[in-house]
C-alpha positions as CSV (number, residue, x, y, z in Angstrom):
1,X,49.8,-27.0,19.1
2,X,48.3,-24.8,16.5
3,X,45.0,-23.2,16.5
4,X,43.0,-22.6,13.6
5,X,40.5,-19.9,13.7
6,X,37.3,-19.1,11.6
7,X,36.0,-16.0,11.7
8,X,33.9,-13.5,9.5
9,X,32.5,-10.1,10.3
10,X,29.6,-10.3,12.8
11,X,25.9,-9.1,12.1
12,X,26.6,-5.5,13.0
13,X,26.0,-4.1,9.2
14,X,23.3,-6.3,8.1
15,X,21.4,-5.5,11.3
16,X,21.3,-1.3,10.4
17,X,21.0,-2.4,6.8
18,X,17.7,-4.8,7.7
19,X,16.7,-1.9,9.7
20,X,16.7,0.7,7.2
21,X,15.1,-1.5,4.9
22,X,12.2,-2.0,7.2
23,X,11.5,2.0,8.4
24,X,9.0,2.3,5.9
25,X,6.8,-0.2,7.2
26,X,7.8,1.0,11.3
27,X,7.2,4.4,9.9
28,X,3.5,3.6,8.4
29,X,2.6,1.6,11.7
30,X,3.4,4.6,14.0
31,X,2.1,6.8,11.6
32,X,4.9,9.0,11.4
33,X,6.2,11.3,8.6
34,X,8.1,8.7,6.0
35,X,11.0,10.9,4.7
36,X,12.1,10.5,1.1
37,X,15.4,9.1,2.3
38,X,13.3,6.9,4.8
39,X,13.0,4.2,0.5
40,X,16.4,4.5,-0.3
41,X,17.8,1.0,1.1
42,X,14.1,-0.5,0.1
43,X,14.5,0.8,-3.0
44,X,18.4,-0.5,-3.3
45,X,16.4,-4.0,-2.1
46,X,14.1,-4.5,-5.1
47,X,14.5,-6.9,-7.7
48,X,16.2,-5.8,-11.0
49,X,13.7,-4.8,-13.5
50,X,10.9,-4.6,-10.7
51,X,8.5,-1.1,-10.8
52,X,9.9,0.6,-7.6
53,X,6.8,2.4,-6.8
54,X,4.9,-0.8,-6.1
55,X,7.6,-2.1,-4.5
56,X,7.7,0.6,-1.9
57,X,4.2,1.1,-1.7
58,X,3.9,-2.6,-1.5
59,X,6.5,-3.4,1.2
60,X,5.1,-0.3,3.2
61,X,2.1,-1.8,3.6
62,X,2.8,-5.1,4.6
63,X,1.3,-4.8,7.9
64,X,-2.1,-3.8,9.3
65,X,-1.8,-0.2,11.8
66,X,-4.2,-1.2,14.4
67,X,-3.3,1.9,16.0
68,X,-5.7,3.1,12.9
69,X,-9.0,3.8,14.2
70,X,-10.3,6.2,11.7
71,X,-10.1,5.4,7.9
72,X,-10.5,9.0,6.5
73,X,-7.8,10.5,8.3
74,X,-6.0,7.0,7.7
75,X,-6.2,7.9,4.1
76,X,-5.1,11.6,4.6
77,X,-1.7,10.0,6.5
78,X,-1.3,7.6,3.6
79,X,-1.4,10.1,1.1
80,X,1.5,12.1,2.4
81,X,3.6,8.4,2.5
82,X,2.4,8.4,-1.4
83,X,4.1,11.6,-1.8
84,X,7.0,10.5,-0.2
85,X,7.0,7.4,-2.4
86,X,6.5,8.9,-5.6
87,X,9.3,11.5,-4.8
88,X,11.7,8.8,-4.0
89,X,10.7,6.9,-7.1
90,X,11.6,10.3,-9.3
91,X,8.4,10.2,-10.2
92,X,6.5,13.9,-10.3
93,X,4.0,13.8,-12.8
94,X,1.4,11.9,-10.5
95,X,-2.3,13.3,-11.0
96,X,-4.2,13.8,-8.0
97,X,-6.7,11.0,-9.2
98,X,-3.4,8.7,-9.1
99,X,-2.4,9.6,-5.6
100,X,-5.3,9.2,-4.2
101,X,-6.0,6.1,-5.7
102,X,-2.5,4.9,-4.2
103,X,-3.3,6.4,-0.9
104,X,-6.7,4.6,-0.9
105,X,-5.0,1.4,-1.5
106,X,-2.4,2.1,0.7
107,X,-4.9,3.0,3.8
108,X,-7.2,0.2,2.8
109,X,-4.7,-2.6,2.7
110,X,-3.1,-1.7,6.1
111,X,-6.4,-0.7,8.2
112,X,-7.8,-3.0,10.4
113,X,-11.6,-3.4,9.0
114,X,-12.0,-6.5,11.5
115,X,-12.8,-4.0,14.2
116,X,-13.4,-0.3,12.5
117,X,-15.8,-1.7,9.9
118,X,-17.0,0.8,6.7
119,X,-19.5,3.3,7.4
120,X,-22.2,5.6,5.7
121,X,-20.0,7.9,7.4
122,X,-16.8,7.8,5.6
123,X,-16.4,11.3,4.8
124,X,-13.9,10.4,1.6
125,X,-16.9,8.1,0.2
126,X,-17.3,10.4,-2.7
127,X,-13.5,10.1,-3.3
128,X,-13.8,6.7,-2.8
129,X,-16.2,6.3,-5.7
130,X,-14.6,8.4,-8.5
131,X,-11.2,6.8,-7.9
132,X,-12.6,3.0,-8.0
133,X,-13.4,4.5,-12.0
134,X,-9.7,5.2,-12.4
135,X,-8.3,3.5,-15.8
136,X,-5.0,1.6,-14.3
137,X,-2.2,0.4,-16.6
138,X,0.6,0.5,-14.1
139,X,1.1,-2.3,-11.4
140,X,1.3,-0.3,-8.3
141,X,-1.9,1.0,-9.5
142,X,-3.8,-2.1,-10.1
143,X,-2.8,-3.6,-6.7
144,X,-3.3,-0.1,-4.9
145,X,-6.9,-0.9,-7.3
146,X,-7.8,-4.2,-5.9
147,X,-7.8,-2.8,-2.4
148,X,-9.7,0.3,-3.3
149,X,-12.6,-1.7,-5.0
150,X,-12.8,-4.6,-1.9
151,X,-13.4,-1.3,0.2
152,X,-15.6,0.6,-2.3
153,X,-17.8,-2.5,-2.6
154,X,-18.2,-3.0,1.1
155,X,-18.9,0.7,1.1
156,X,-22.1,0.7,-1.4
157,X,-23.3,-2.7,-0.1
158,X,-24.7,-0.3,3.3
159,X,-27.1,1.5,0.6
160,X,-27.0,-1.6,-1.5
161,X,-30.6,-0.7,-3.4
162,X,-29.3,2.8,-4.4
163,X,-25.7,1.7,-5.4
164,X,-26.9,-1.7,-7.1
165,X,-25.2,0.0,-10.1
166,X,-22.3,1.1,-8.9
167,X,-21.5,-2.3,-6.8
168,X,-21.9,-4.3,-10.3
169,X,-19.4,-2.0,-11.9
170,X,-17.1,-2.1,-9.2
171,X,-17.3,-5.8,-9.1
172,X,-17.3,-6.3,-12.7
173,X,-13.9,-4.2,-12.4
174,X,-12.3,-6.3,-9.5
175,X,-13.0,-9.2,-12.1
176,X,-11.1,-7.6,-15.1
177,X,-8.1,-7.0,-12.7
178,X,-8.2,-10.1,-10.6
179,X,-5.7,-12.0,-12.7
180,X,-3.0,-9.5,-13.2
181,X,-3.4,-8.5,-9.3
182,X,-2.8,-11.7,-9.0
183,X,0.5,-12.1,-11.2
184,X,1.7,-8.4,-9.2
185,X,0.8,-9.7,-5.4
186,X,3.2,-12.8,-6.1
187,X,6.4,-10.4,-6.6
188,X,5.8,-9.1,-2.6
189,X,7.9,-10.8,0.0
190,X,5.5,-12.7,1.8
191,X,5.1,-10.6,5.2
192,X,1.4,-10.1,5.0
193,X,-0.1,-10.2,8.9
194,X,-2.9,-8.5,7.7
């Protein structure tokens, strides 16, 4: 009697392939250094045609850190994953005002507001402000935008009489950008346990 067999290669290489794809996001939730290396196999996972900074910055950020317990030096972590990004991406003509609008983005998607809510004590609050006036063209810029003006408007609601301006600017802003976010958030796998 003769046995037939069916066989293919087991799991071995797609498990260190799904792994490497992922370190980003373990790296962000441990907050440890994210090497420049650490995007290659994200990067060799995005969509053809898609911007690669938002999709690293996007994918990064995927999960809330509730190991996060302090948003400013939240923000000064996520600046150094920026850097890592936008090194990755061969992209090295980032202004400060960019960065740290896609550090704030970063920090303010991924931090767990729920139970470290915004204070009059955020000691980037005067970053804060000057980057949700940032002119945004690019996509990871208006999503990293989106989460920087849901956390700016929270932020001038405590001293809601002296910012009354500043709130209706920044919410008249999240209303210019709310469709295109929109359209840009769709392109994300859908992993968000925020």
């Amino acid at each position: 009697m003769e046995a037939v067999l069916h066989f293919a290669h087991n799991a071995d290489s797609e498990a260190e392939v799904s792994y490497l794809r992922n370190l980003p996001i373990l790296k962000v939730l441990q907050q440890e250094n994210v090497e420049v290396t650490d995007w290659n196999e994200l990067l060799a996972s995005a969509p053809s045609g898609e911007d690669s900074l938002f999709w690293c910055l996007g994918y990064a950020g995927t999960l809330c850190a509730l190991d996060a317990t302090d948003f400013d030096s939240w923000f000064i972590y996520c600046l150094t994953v920026v850097d890592s990004a936008l090194e990755a991406c061969k992209i090295d003509n980032a202004s400060n005002e960019r960065k740290n609008l896609l550090a704030l983005g970063l920090a303010a998607r991924t931090f767990n507001f729920a139970a470290n809510p915004v204070t009059k004590q955020l000691k980037c609050g005067d970053t804060l402000r000057s980057t949700g006036e940032y002119v945004c063209s690019e996509d990871a810029d208006i999503f990293a935008m989106w989460y920087v003006l849901r956390t700016l408007t929270d932020y001038l609601r405590l001293d809601f009489n002296n910012n009354l301006r500043a709130l209706t600017s920044a919410l008249g802003t999240m209303n210019k950008i709310r469709a295109r976010y929109t359209q840009i958030v769709e392109r994300l796998p859908k992993m968000d346990a925020c």
